[in-house]
Structures are given as C-alpha cells and as structure tokens.
N, C-alpha and C positions, 0 to 999 in steps of 0.2 A: 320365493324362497332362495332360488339359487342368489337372483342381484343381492340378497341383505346379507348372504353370506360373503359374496364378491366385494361389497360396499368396504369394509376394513381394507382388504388390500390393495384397490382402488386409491383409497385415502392413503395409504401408505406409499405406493408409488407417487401419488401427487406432491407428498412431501417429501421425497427424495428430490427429484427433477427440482423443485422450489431450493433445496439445501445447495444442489449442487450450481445451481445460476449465481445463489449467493456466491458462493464460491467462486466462479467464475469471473462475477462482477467486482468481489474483492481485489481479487489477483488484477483485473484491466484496473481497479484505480489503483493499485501499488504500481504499475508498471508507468503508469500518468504520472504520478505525484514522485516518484524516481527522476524519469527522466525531466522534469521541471526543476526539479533540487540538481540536475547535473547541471542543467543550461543555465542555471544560475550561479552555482557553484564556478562555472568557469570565467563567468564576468565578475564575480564580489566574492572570491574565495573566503575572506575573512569577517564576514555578515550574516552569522549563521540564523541571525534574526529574518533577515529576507531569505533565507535559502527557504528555511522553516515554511515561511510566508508563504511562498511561491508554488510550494509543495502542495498547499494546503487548498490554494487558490483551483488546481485540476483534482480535487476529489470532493464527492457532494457527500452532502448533512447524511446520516449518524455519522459515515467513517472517518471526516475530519474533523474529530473531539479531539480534545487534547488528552484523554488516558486513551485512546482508540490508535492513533496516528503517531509516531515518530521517523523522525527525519536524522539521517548519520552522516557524515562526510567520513568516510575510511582509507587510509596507505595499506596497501597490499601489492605485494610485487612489483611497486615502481610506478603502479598508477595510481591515482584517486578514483573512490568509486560513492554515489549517492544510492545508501540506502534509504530504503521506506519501508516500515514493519507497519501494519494493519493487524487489529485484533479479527480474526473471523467471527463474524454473526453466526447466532447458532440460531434458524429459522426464523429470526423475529432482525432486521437491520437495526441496531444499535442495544442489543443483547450482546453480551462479552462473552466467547465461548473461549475453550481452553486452549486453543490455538492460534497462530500466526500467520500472516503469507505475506513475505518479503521477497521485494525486488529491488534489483538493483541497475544503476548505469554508469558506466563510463565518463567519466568526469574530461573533458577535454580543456585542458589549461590554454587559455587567453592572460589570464593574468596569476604571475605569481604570488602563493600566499607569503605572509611578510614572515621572514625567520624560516622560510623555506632554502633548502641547499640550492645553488645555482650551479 
C-alpha cells in the first residue's frame, strides 16, 4: 500500500532529474555549436552559410533542425560575438517547449569582415 502510494512521486522525481539533464544537455550543445560558429566566424567572417554549417556540425539530431537551432554573429561593445539559441525540449528531445538556452562566444578576428571599419 505504502510503495503504490509512493509510486506517483517516485515517477515524478524521475521526470524531473530526466527534464533537467535535458536541460543540461541543451545548454553543453548551445555552448558546442557557439564556440564552433566563433572559430569559424573568425576565419570566414563573411560565410554565414558555413558559420551556420559549422555550428550545426557539434550539435546531434533533434536539436540541430532548422526551426530548433539558429546561429547569430553580433557587434556588441567592440567585439563580435557567436550566438546559438536552441529551442529547449520539454521531456521528449525534439518536442518544442516554450523556452530557449542561448550561448554565446567571443569571436576572435583573423580575418576582417569586408566593409568592416579598419
């Protein structure tokens, strides 16, 4: 009697700890697919087709779909920065849930973009 009443919230913590790995897993491939759109951002500034690409390449299936995954090149304060927005899975990977987790990195300029100030 007690376990079948225990059983519900048993289940319940199992799918918390399951939502929040999501979670977690989300967030390490935004912070992958960032830093790959910077290191590429700084050799082909002006190829947002291979930044894209690149980005796309360090995050695995459902979260690099294309309504899932976007990829930004941003000026802010004097530097470039590569973000990456990921839709978060809500307990099922490639379920669209109402939220985001974005990361970003540091774009380090090898090569200038063209029409950029010198």
């Amino acid at each position: 009697m007690e376990f079948a009443a225990t059983l519900p919230f048993l289940g319940l913590a199992l799918a918390l700890v399951w939502q929040v790995l999501l979670i977690g897993l989300t967030a390490m491939y935004a912070s992958h697919g960032a830093a790959e759109a910077a290191r590429q951002a700084a050799v082909t500034p002006d190829d947002m087709e291979r930044i894209d690409a690149e980005a796309r390449k360090r995050v695995r299936a459902p979260w690099d779909g294309e309504n899932v995954l976007t990829v930004e090149i941003t000026d802010r304060g004097g530097a470039r920065y590569a973000q990456v927005t990921l839709a978060m899975p809500v307990f099922l990977p490639g379920t669209d849930g109402p939220w985001d987790i974005t990361a970003e990195a540091v774009v380090v300029t090898e090569v200038r973009p063209r029409g950029a100030p010198t």
